[in-house]
Steps between C-alpha positions, in 0.01 A plus 500: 500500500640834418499832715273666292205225471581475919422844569215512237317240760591665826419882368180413320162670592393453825129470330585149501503464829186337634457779772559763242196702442536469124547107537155453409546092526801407724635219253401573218653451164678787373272691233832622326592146421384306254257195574774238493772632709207540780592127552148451450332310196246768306256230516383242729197339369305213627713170477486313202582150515885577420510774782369226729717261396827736656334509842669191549843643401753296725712779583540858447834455422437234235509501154622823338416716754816334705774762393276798584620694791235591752494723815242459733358766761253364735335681830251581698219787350595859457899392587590697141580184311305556202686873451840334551443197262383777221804726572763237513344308148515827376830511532595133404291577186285207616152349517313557851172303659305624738340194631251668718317643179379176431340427844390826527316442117336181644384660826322775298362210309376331811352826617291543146363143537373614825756254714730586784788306468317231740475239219805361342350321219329828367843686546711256307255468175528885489830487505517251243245703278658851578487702171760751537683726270876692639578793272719782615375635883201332440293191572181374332286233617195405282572823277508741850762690593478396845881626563417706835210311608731202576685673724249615736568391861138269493653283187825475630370407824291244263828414349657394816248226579379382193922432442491277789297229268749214428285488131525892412877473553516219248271632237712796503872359559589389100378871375752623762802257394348624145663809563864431516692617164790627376698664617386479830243536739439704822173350690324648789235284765473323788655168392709567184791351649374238698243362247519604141837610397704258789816522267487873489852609499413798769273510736357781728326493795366873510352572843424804721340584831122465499422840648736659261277330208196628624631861525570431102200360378324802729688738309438343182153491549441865623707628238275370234220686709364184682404481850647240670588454904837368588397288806277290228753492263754364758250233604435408123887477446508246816231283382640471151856415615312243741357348190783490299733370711240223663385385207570099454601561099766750354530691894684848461861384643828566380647245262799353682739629256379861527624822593299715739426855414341730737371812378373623863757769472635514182422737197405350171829547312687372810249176431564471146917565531485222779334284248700572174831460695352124635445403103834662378700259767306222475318540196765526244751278723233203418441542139945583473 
């Protein structure tokens, strides 16, 4: 990586920040970028028979997709992640997933078929059946552009329990392996690391103090002129990590080989630095 594309990444807007108040979605893909380097395929229709057939892809690492590099960034909600994985695949020039676009997509869908996450059957055909089309910052589901509307608090509170069902998890996991491409792949979630890119050849842990992410998503939120009460959202914020970390399948731990990154106290370009630094020395040392 070169000092120029380095900087580029750690002195970039801080609109996209998820607790910026121009950030309208916190991980979104950037609208400045085309489609593909979004990480995300412009179209994911319902299955056909060949799409179904990949669900029971072996290994991410299989196939041709083995020589593709991958970084992973998993953490808890509102711990920055999906910022840093778009600032440091912006400067590798590389692909970038954000994972919890796809849960969030089927929790909307749960909500429109009038469910609430209680019945895992219902879930998982949605998510099988999710019509969704990525193109620039935005996301369309069923023609919609349902881009902010996914990341109100209610669906990704939605999100957060219906992605504790063992068969959402699996109807979505091939059209994340899906994603990995040349020339790499940066990939942001809750299990990245542990579950569906175990061969990544980085992998951060991204964490930060619980108050300190409800002060954040407060921010966030009153920025963009909505009224929101801190002592709920730290309460939400509890609840969710609960989930995600007690739930039997895929729990929100750091992969055994990962590096922990706390961003309690430290500034987004600190964050990204920290991060570029951990791919240039271990990174380019693997693929030398």
């Amino acid at each position: 990586m070169t000092a120029a594309q380095r900087a580029s990444a750690i002195h970039g807007t801080d609109e996209q920040h998820p607790n910026h108040p121009a950030h309208p979605a916190a991980t979104r893909p950037d609208e400045s970028a085309p489609a593909a380097a979004s990480g995300l395929p412009t179209q994911f229709s319902r299955p056909t028979p060949a799409a179904q057939a990949r669900e029971a892809k072996p290994c991410p690492g299989s196939g041709a997709d083995a020589g593709v590099p991958v970084i992973t960034i998993d953490g808890p909600t509102a711990s920055g992640k999906g910022t840093i994985a778009q600032r440091v695949a912006s400067a590798l020039g590389w692909h970038v997933l954000d994972s919890g676009a796809l849960y969030r997509l089927t929790a909307l869908a749960v909500q429109r078929a009038g469910g609430d996450g209680s019945s895992e059957d219902q879930a998982a055909a949605l998510a099988r059946a999710l019509d969704v089309c990525f193109k620039g910052g935005s996301i369309r589901m069923d023609g919609e552009d349902v881009t902010r509307l996914i990341r109100q608090e209610c669906i990704g509170n939605l999100a957060s329990r219906v992605a504790a069902w063992p068969a959402v998890r699996s109807a979505l996991l091939a059209r994340q392996r899906d994603f990995r491409r040349a020339p790499g792949l940066v990939a942001d979630g809750r299990d990245m690391g542990t579950v569906v890119f175990p061969d990544a050849t980085l992998k951060i842990f991204l964490d930060a103090n619980v108050a300190v992410r409800a002060q954040r998503r407060h921010k966030q939120l009153k920025d963009k002129g909505i009224s929101a009460n801190l002592s709920d959202l730290l309460e939400d914020l509890r609840a969710r990590d609960a989930r995600d970390r007690d739930r039997a399948l895929a729990p929100l731990v750091a992969a055994a080989d990962a590096v922990t990154v706390d961003s309690s106290h430290a500034g987004i370009d600190d964050t990204v630095r920290q991060v570029l630094d951990l791919w240039s020395a271990r990174g380019l040392a693997r693929q030398g």
